[in-house]
NUDREN-316018 format. One line per field, with one value per residue (C-alpha): residue in three letters; residue number from 1; z, x, y. Coordinates in steps of 0.02 Angstrom, whole numbers, plus 50000, padded with zeros to 5 digits. Example, Ala and Ser with C-alpha at 12.3 -4.5 7.8 and 13.67 -1.06 7.14 Angstrom:
2
sedo = c(ALA:SER)
loro = c(1:2)
c3 = c(50390:50357)
c1 = c(50615:50684)
c2 = c(49775:49947)
END
This chain:
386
sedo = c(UNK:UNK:UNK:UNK:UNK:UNK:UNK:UNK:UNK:UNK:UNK:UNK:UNK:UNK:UNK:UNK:UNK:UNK:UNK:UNK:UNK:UNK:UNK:UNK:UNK:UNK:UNK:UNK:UNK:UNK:UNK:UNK:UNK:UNK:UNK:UNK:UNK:UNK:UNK:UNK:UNK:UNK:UNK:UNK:UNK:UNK:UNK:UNK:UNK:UNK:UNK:UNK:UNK:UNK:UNK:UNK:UNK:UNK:UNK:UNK:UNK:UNK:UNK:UNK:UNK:UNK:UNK:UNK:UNK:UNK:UNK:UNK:UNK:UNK:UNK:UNK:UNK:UNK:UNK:UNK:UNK:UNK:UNK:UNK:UNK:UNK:UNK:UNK:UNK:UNK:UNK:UNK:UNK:UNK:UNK:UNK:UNK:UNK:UNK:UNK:UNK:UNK:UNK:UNK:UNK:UNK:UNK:UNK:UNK:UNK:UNK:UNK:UNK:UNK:UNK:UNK:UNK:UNK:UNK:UNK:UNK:UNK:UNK:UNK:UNK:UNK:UNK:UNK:UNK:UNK:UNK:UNK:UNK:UNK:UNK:UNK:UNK:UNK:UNK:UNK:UNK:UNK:UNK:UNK:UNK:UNK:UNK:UNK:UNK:UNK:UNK:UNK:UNK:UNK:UNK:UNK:UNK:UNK:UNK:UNK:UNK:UNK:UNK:UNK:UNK:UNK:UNK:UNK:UNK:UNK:UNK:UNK:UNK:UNK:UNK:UNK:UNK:UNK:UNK:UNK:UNK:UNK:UNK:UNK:UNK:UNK:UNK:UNK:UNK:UNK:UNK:UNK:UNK:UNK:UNK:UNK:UNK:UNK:UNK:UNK:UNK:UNK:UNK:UNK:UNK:UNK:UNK:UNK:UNK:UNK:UNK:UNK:UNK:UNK:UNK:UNK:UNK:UNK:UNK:UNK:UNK:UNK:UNK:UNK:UNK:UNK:UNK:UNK:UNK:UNK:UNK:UNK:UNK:UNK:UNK:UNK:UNK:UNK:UNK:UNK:UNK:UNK:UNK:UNK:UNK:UNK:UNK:UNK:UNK:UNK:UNK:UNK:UNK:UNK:UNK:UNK:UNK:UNK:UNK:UNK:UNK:UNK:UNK:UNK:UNK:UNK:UNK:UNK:UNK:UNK:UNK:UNK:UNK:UNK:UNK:UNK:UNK:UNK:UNK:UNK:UNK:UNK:UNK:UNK:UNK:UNK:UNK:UNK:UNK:UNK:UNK:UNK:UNK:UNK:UNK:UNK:UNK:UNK:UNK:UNK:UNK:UNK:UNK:UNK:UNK:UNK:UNK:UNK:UNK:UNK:UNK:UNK:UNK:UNK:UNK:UNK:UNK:UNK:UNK:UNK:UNK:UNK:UNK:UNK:UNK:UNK:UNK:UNK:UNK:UNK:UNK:UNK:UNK:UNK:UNK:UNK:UNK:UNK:UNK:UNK:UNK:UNK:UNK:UNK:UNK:UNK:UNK:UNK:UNK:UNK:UNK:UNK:UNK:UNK:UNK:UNK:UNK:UNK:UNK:UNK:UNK:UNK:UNK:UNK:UNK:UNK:UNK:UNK:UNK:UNK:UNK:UNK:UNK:UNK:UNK:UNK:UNK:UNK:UNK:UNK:UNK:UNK:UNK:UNK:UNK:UNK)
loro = c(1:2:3:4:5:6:7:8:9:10:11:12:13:14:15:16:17:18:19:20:21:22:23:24:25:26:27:28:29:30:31:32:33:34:35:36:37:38:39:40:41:42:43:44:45:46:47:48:49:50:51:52:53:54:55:56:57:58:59:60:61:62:63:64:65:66:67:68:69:70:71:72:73:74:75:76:77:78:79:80:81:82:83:84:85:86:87:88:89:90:91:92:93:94:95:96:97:98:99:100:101:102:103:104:105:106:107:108:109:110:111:112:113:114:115:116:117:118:119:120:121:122:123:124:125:126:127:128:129:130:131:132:133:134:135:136:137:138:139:140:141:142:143:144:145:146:147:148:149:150:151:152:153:154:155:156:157:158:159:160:161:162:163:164:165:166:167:168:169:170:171:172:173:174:175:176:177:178:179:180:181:182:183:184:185:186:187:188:189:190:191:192:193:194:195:196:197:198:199:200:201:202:203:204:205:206:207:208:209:210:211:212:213:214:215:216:217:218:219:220:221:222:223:224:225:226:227:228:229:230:231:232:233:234:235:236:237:238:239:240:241:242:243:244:245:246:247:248:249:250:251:252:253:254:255:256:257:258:259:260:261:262:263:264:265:266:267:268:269:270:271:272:273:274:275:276:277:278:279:280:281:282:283:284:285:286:287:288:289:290:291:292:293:294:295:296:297:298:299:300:301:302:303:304:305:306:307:308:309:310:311:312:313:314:315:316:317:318:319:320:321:322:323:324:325:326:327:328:329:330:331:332:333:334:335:336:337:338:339:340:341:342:343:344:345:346:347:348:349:350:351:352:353:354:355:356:357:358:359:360:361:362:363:364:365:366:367:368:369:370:371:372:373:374:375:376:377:378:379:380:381:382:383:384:385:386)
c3 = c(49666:49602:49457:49287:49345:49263:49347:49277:49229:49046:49026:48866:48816:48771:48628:48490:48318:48190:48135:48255:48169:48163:48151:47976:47920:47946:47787:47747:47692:47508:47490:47479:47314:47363:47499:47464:47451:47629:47629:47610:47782:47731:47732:47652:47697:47758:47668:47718:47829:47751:47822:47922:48001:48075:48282:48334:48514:48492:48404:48510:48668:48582:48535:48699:48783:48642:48700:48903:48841:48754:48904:49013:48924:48870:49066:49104:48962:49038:49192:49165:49051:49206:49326:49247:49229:49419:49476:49391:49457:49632:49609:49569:49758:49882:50050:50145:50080:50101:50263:50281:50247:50340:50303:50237:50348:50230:50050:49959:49857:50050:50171:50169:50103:50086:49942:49917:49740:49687:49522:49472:49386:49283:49094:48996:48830:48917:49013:49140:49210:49176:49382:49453:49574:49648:49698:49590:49616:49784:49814:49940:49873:49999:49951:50051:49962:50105:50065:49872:49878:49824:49914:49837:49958:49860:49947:49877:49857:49931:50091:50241:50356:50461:50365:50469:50517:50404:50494:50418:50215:50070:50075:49912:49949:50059:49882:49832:49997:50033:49904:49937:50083:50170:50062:50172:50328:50304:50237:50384:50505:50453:50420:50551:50391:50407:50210:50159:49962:49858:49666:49584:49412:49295:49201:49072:49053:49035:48883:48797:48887:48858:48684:48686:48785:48672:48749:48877:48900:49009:49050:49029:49150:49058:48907:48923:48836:48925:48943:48826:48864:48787:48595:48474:48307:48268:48254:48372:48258:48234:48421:48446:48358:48449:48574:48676:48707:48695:48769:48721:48870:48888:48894:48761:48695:48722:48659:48777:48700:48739:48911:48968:48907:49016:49155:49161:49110:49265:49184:49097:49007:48989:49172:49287:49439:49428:49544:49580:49652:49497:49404:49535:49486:49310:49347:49462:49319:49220:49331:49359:49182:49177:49319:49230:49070:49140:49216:49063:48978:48787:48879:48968:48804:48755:48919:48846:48716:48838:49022:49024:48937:49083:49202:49148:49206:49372:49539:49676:49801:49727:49666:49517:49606:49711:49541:49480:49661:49639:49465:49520:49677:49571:49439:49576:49670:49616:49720:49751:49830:49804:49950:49942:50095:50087:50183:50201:50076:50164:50153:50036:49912:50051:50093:50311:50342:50376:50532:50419:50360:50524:50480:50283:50330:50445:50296:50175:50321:50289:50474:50461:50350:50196:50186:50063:50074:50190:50060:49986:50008:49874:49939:50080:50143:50098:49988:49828:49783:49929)
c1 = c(47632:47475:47531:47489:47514:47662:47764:47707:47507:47459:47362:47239:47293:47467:47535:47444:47488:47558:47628:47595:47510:47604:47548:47539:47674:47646:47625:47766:47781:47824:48030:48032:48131:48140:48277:48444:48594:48675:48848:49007:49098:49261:49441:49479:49432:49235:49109:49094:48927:48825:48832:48711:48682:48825:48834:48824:48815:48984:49070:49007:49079:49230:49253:49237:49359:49487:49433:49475:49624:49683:49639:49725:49909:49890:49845:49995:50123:50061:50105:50272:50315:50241:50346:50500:50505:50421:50581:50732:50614:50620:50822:50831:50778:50908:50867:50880:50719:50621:50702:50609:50457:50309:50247:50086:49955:49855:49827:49825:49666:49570:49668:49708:49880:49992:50120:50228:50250:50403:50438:50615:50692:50844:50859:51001:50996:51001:51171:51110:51021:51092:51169:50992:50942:50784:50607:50542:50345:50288:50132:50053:49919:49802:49691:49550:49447:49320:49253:49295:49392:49589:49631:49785:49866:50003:50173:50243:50414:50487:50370:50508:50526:50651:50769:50834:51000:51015:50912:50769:50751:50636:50574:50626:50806:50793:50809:50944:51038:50985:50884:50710:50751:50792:50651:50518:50589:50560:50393:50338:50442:50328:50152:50170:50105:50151:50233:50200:50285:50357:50348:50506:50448:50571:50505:50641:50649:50413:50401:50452:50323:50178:50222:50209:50051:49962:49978:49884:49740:49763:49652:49727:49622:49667:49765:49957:50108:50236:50429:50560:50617:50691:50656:50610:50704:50856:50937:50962:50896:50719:50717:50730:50556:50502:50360:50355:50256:50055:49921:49724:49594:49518:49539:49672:49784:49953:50093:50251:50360:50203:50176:50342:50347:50167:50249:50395:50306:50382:50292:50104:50121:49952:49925:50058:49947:49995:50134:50239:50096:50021:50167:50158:49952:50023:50146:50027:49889:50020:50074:49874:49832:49989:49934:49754:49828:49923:49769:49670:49600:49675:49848:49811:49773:49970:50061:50142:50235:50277:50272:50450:50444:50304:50429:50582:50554:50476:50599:50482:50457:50297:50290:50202:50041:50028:50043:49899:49808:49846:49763:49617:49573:49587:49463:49339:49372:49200:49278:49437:49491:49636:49702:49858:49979:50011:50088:50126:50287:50425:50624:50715:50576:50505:50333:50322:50200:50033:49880:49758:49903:49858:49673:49723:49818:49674:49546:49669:49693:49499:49479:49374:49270:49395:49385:49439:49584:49531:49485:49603:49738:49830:49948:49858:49820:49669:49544:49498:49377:49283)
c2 = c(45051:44937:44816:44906:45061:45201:45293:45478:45515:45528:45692:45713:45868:45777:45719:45650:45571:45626:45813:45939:46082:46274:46433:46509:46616:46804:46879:46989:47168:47183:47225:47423:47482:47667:47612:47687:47560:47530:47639:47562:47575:47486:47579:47746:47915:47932:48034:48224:48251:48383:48587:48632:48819:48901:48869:49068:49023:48935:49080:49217:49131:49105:49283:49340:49222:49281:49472:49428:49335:49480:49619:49517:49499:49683:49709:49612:49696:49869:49829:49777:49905:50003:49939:49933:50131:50164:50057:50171:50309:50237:50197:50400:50446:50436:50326:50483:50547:50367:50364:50539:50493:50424:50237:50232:50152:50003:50036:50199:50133:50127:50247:50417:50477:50638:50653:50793:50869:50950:51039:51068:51215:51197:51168:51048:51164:51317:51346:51489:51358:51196:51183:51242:51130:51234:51163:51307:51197:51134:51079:50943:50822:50718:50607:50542:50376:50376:50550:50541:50702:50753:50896:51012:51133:51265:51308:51452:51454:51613:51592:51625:51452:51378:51268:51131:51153:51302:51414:51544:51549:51517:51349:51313:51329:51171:51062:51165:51126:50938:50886:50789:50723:50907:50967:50853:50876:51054:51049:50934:51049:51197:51129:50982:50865:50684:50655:50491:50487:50600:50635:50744:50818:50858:51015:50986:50801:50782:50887:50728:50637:50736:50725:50529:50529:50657:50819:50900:51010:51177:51292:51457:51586:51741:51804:51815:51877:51833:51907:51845:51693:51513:51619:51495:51572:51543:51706:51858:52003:51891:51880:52057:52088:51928:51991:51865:51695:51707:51619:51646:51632:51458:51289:51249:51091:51097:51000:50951:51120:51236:51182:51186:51335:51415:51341:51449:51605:51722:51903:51929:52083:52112:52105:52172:52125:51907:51873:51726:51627:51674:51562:51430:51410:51384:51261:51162:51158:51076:50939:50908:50910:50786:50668:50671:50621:50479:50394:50403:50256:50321:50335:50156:50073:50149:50107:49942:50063:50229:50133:50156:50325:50397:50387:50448:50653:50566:50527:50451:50317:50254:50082:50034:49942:50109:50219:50110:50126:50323:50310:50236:50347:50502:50425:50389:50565:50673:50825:50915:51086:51181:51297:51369:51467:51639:51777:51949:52004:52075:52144:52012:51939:51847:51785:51801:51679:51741:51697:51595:51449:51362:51369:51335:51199:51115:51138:51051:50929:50892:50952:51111:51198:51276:51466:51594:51708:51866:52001:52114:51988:51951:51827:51770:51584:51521:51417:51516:51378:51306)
END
């Protein structure tokens, strides 16, 4: 380094003497006096914040999760009550008649399925009858979900078949002698039908229950006045004058007293020509109108209050989930056809068994064409409605 010289450079635009100058001060707004007073945020309880519209979005979605929430414990209560009446009905049927029965393949809601309907004759208030023990109803009821159809088929009770172990009688005597479980055996013996359940109606013990469900609506083909029977008066000189039980044509509401009462009509006065099929039709249209009533939504909305009550004129195999499965396949069914066996009447009161219950019984089978009873037959095999 050269004598006289520093040790850092000296620019011009450096310091100089005296006060360095500033910028002037912005000028400032003037203080606003329309400002409200900051709010105090110190302890105690904070100022409300002011209503504004009500959030309808919010309250709608609400609503409808309280709806589901609702559906699903009244669901859940039905179903219970449901249950706990289809299991003392399934504790009611011996194990010899689920031991007669054939398993059902896959659910009843998807597969095909054959359940046998019996209707039982006896009466607790009436002691002529009190130690009956007759399948005075039998019917067979298949239902087929892939084709939406319910096919009935009509059995009538003094048609002559081989009784196992007992030899020839009316087929309704096989209840009287071994109960459901000889009762399917039979049925299978002479119609070569694999029976998958079985439903026992007590035709004393449901007039309660089509009380508690509403009644039931019957449609009565053609005027009656029946026999005397189960006379509602009190004493024995009105029930002399009594007539008999009467029925207009049409469809008609019927409490649980009425219908029990259509069902057991044995003699139309006004038209000598019915028979006992004739009665069997009657007694069939009330289990239907019975079965309908049950899988109704009104009767649905009540099932938490009369699940238990349903049950109690019913002995059967069928569980509650395959009640509800039964339920829904008949809602969805859009066509059904009734057949019914037949025969020639003979020595004894019985029905011999005629040539068309092998074709009847294929048609109700869903494997032919269904045809009508040959003409001029009045209890011949057949399919009145096609």
């Amino acid at each position: 380094m050269a004598q006289g010289e520093k040790p850092y450079r000296v620019y011009r635009g450096g310091r100089v003497k005296g006060r360095v100058p500033t910028l002037p001060k912005p000028d400032r707004a003037a203080r606003r006096t329309d400002r409200k007073p900051p709010r105090f945020k110190g302890p105690g309880p904070k100022p409300q914040a002011p209503k504004g519209k009500p959030n309808w979005r919010r309250r709608i979605l609400i609503g409808v999760l309280v709806f589901f929430v609702l559906v699903l414990v009244w669901g859940v209560a039905s179903y219970l009550a449901l249950r706990s009446g289809a299991k003392e009905a399934n504790e009611r049927l011996p194990d010899s008649a689920k031991a007669a029965l054939v398993p059902q393949d896959g659910l009843m809601l998807s597969n095909p399925s054959v359940i046998l309907l019996l209707g039982t004759d006896h009466s607790s208030r009436i002691r002529t009858r009190t130690g009956f023990r007759r399948a005075d109803s039998i019917m067979l009821l298949r239902t087929d979900p892939g084709k939406g159809r319910l096919n009935y088929l009509s059995i009538p009770r003094d048609l002559r078949v081989n009784v196992p172990g007992h030899g020839f009688d009316k087929i309704n005597v096989a209840y009287q002698l071994g109960g459901p479980s000889l009762a399917i055996r039979t049925i299978r013996s002479f119609t070569d039908v694999e029976v998958n359940h079985v439903v026992v109606v007590d035709f004393d013990a449901f007039t309660e229950v089509i009380d508690k469900v509403g009644g039931v609506d019957i449609d009565v083909p053609a005027p009656i006045l029946s026999n005397k029977f189960d006379c509602p008066y009190a004493t024995q000189a009105r029930c002399d004058r009594w007539q008999g039980w009467r029925f207009a044509k049409g469809k008609q509401h019927m409490d649980g007293q009425r219908a029990r009462v259509y069902a057991r009509i044995r003699e139309n006065k006004l038209n000598p020509a019915e028979s006992d099929i004739t009665r069997t039709e009657r007694q069939q249209a009330v289990i239907q109108a019975l079965l309908s009533k049950l899988t109704s939504p009104g009767v649905l909305l009540k099932m938490p209050f009369v699940g238990d009550d349903v049950m109690k004129p019913l002995t059967t195999d069928l569980s509650a989930g395959e009640l509800i499965q039964l339920g829904l396949v008949k809602k969805r069914s859009g066509n059904e056809r009734r057949c019914r066996l037949g025969g020639t009447p003979s020595f004894g009161g019985y029905l011999q068994p005629d040539e068309e219950a092998r074709r009847t019984l294929a048609a109700f089978m869903g494997r032919s064409a269904p045809q009508p009873p040959l003409p001029g037959s009045v209890f011949g095999s057949g399919c009145p409605n096609p």
